[in-house]
C-alpha positions as a Python dict, from the first residue, in 0.01 Angstrom:
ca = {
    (1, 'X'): (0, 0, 0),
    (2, 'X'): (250, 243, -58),
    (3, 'X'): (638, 98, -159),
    (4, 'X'): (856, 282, -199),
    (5, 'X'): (1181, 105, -390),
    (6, 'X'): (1564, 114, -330),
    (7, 'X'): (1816, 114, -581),
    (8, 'X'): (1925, -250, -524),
    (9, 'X'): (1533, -361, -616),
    (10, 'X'): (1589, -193, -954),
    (11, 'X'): (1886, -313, -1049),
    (12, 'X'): (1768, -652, -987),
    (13, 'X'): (1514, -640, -1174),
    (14, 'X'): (1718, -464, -1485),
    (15, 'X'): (1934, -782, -1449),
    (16, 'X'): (1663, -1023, -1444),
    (17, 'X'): (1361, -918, -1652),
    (18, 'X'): (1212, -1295, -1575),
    (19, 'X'): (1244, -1297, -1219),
    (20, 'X'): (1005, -1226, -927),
    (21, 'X'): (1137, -865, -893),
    (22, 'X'): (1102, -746, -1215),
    (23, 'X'): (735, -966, -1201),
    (24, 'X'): (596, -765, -918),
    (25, 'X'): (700, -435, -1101),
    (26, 'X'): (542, -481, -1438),
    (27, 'X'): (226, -651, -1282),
    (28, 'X'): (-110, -562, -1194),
    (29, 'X'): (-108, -553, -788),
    (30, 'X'): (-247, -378, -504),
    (31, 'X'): (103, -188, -454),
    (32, 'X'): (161, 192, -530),
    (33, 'X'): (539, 166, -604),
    (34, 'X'): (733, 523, -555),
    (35, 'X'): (1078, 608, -547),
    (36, 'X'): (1279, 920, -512),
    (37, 'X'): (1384, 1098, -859),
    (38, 'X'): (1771, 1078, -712),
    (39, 'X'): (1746, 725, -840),
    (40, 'X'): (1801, 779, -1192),
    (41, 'X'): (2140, 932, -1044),
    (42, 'X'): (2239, 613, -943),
    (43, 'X'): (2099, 465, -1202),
    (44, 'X'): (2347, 636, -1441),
    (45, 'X'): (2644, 607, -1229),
    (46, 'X'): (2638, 257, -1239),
    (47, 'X'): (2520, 241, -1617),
    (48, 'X'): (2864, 105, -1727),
    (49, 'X'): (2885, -190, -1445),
    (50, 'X'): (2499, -274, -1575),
    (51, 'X'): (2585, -293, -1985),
    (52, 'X'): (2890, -542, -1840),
    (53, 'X'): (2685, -737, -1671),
    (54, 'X'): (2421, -772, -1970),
    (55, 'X'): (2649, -764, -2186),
    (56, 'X'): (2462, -517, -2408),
    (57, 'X'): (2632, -315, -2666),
    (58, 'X'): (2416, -42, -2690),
    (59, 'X'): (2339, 212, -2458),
    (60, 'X'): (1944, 209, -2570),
    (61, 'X'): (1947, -157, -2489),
    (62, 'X'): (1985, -50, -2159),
    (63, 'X'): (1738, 237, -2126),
    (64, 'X'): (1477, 76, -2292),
    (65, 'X'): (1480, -204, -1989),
    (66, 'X'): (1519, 107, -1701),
    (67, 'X'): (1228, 222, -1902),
    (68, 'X'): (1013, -100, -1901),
    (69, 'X'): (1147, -176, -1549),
    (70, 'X'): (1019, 207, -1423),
    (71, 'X'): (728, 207, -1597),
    (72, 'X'): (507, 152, -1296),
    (73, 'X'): (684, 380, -1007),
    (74, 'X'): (596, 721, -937),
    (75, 'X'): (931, 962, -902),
    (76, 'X'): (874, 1217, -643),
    (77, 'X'): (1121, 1485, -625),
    (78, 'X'): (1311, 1509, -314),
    (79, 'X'): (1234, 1888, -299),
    (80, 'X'): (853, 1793, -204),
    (81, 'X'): (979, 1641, 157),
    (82, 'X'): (982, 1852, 431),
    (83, 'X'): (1295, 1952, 599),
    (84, 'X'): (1137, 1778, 925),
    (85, 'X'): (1120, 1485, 729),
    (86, 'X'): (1471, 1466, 603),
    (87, 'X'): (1581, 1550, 982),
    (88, 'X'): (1383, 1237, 1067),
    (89, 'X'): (1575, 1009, 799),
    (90, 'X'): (1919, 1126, 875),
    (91, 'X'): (1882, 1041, 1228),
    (92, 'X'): (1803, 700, 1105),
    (93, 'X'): (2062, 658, 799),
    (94, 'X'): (2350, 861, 946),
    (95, 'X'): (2547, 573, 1094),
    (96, 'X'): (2404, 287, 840),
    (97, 'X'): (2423, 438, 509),
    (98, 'X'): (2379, 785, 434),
    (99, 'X'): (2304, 694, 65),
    (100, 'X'): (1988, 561, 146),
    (101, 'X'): (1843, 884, 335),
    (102, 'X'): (1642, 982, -24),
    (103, 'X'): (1471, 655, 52),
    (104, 'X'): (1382, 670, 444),
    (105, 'X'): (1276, 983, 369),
    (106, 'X'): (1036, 954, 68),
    (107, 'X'): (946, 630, 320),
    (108, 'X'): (824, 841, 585),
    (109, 'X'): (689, 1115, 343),
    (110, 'X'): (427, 864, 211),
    (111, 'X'): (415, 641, 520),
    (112, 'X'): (488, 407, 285),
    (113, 'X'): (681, 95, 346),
    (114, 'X'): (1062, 72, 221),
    (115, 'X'): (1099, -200, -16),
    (116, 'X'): (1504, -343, -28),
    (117, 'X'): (1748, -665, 2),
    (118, 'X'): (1998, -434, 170),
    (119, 'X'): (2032, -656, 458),
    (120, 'X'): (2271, -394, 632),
    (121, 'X'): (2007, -142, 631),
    (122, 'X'): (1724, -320, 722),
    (123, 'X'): (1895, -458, 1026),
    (124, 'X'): (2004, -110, 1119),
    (125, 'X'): (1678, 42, 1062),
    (126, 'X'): (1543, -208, 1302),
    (127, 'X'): (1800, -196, 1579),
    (128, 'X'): (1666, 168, 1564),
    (129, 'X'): (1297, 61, 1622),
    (130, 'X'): (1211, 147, 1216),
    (131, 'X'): (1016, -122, 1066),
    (132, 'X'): (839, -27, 780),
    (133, 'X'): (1077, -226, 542),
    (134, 'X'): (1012, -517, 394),
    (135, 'X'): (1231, -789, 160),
    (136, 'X'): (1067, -980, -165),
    (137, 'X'): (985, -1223, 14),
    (138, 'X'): (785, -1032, 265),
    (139, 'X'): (614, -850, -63),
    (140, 'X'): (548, -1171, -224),
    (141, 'X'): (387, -1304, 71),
    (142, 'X'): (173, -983, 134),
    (143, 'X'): (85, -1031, -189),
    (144, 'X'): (-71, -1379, -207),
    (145, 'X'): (-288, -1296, 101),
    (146, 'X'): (-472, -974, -80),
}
């Protein structure tokens, strides 16, 4: 299966290297994780919040975990979607949160299946009839089963 990952799973996983997040990305699974390269943008704006909130002194701390985190996700560059494609995700992220178009996008460019705990844009996406999202919890679950 074919995941692709939000910002909020990565950060999440940066901040807990023992948790189930972080788990599911350094393990060997039947997932295909991909996200789009505009990530490591928002990785680096929020780089200061992050070494806070490790409390790590060193930038290298911090991108040697992004590293080990990443390891296992493909980056596609957003300049291999078609404009079609990026037509379809605005229609879809232009009233929810036009931040996450980079990841509907890449989404339907795989027909993959968005993973993300932004509970705002998973309800959103689904008032509009778009369900290939799923939560940890959902991925967990999946999983168990295979």
């Amino acid at each position: 299966m074919k995941v692709v990952i939000d910002t909020n799973i990565i950060f999440s996983a940066i901040l807990n290297t023992e948790g189930a997040i972080a788990d599911l990305l350094l393990s060997d699974n039947p997932f295909d994780f991909y996200a789009p390269s505009y990530i490591w943008n928002e990785l680096s704006e929020h780089e200061n919040k992050l070494l806070k909130m490790l409390k790590l002194k060193f930038e290298e701390q911090l991108h040697e975990l992004k590293f080990m985190i990443t390891q296992n996700i493909r980056f596609i560059s957003e300049f291999q979607i078609s404009e079609d494609t990026w037509g379809k995700a605005h229609s879809l992220t232009a009233d929810i949160d036009f931040d996450d178009i980079a990841f509907i996008a890449l989404t339907f460019h795989l027909d993959g299946i968005l993973w993300t705990g932004d509970k705002k844009l998973r309800s959103g996406l689904a008032h509009k009839g778009f369900t290939s999202v799923i939560n940890t919890q959902e991925l967990l679950t999946r999983l168990h089963k295979e």
